[in-house]
N, C-alpha and C positions, 0 to 999 in steps of 0.2 A: 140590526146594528145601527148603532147612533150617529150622523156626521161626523163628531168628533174621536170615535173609535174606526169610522172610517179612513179619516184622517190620520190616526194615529197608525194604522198599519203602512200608511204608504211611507209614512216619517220611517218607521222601523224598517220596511224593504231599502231605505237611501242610507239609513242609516251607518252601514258598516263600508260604502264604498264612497272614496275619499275624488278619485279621478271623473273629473265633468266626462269624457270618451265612454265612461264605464255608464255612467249615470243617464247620456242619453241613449244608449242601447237598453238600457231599461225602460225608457220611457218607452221606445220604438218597439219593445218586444210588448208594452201592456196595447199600443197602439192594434199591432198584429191581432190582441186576445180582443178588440172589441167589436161583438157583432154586427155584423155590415147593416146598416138604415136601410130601409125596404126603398125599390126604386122609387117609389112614386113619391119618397121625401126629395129625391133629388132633383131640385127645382129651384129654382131663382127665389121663391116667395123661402123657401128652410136656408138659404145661404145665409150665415152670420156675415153682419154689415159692419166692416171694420175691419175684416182677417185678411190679409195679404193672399193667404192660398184660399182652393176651397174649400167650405166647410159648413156641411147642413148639419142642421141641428131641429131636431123635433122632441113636441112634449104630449104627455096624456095623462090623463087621470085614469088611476086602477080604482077597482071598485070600495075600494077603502077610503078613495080620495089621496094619496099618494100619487105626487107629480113621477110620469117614469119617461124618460129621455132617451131618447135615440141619436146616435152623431156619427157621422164622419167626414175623412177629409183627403184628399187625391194627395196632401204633404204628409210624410210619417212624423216627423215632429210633432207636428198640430194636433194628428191624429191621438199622437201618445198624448198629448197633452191635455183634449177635450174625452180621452177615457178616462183619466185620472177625473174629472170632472162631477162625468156621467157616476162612476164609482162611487165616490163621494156622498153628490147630491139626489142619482134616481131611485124612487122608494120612501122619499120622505114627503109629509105636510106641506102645503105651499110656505103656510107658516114658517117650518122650522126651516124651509130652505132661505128664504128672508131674513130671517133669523141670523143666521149659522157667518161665522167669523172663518174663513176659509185662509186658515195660518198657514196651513200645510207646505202651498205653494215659499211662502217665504222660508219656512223651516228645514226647507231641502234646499234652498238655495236657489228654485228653479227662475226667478223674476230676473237675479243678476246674472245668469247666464244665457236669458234671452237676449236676440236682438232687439233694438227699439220697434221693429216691425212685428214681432211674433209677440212680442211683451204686450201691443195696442191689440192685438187679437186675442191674449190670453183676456184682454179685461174684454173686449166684443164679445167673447163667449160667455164668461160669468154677467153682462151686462143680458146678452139676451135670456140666459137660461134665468136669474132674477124675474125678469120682463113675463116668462112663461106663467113662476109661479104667481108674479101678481095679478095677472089676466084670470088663472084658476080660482086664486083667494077671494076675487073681488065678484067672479060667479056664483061661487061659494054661498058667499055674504047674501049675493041678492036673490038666491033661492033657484037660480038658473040649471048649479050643479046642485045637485045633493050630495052632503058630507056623510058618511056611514059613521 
């Protein structure tokens, strides 16, 4: 599945319900569905710098070269927030995640229903998960990783 058809199914899951109460209970139930990060990501060093609650976040390459993320976060908002993320963005190219125009979030409306504190960690997370793929791309390039 593409970014943008990952994308588009979350647009489709918002799209028939009108009430923000309704809307973040859905976030909160995708939060629920994201497998928990192994302890040893939960550390100071995977803590996204910027998020008001906690929230580690880690990356790897699969043997295809395919950045694949792991997240979570002791807040369920956050939590729903950086699965919708991880959903998205884990499993693609560092490329296409670099790449990738991530409308979604504004097309559910979810940016103006943040507060100004959850809104500066919704960009701390897309800022470090960025951050991930370009540290992969840039080993990539200098023969560090091998691309399949």
């Amino acid at each position: 599945m593409t970014i943008d058809q990952a994308q588009r199914e979350i647009i489709d899951e918002f799209a028939d319900i009108d009430d923000w109460m309704d809307k973040y209970a859905m976030i909160i139930d995708m939060g629920n569905a994201l497998p928990p990060i192994d302890e040893k990501y939960r550390t100071p060093e995977h803590l996204i710098e910027g998020c008001q609650s906690r929230a580690w976040l880690n990356a790897a390459l699969d043997d295809e070269g395919n950045v694949i993320y792991t997240a979570d976060s002791d807040a369920i908002i956050v939590k729903g927030i950086i699965s919708m993320l991880v959903n998205v963005l884990s499993g693609h190219t560092p490329q296409e995640i670099l790449d990738s125009d991530l409308h979604f979030i504004k097309e559910i409306g979810l940016q103006e229903h943040l507060s100004p504190t959850r809104s500066n960690g919704l960009l701390a997370m897309l800022k470090q998960m960025r951050l991930y793929a370009l540290a992969f791309k840039e080993l990539q390039e200098s023969g560090a990783i091998k691309e399949s």
